[in-house]
N, C-alpha and C positions, 0 to 999 in steps of 0.2 A: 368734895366728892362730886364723882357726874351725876347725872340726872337716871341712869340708868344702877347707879351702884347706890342710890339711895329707894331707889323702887323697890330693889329685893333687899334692900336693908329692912323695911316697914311692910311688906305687904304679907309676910308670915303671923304679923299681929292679925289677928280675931276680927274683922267685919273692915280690914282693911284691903282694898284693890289695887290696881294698876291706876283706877279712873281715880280714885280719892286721893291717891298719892302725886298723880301730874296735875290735877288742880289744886293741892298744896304748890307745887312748886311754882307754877305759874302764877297764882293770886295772890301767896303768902310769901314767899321768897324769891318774887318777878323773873323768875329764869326767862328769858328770851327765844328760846332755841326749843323748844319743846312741842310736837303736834301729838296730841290725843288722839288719833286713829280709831281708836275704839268705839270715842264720842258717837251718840247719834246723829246732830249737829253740827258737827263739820265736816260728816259723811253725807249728811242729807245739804250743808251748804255747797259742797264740789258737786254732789250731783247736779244742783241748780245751776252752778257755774256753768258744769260741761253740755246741760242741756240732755242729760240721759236719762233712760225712764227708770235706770236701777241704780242704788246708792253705790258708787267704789266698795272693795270689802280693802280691809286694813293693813292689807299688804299693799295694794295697790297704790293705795293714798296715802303710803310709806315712800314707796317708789317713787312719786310725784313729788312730794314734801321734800325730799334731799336735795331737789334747788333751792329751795327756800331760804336755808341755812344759811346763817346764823340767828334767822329771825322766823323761824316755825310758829311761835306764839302770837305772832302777828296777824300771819296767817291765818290761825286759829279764831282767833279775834274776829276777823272779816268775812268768815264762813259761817260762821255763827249767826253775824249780824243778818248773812244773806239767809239762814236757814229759817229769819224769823220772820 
């Protein structure tokens, strides 16, 4: 299954999101390819990358992420680290 056809397989369950379902994929079943856009954390890590005073919103940093591919989670990874 992709990454997107197991999100809406799970997130009709009861206290589960879009956010608890890509960090299952990414923690628990190490998918590579996956950027959480949502996160606040790797919106507030591009912010710090780009040097701007407001965080990307999640389309944006959608638009940006599709170079990244096939290694999104990567990225994820190193925005994170920069957001902390």
């Amino acid at each position: 299954m992709d990454e997107e056809a197991i999100v809406q397989a799970l997130i009709p369950v009861r206290g589960i999101g879009r956010w608890t379902v890509e960090m299952m994929l990414m923690f628990r079943l190490g998918r590579p390819d996956l950027l959480p856009v949502d996160d606040l954390g790797v919106r507030k890590g591009a912010q710090r990358v780009d040097r701007q005073e407001q965080m990307p919103t999640p389309k944006e940093l959608a638009i940006r992420g599709e170079r990244w591919g096939p290694y999104r989670s990567y990225a994820a990874f190193y925005l994170w680290k920069i957001a902390d």
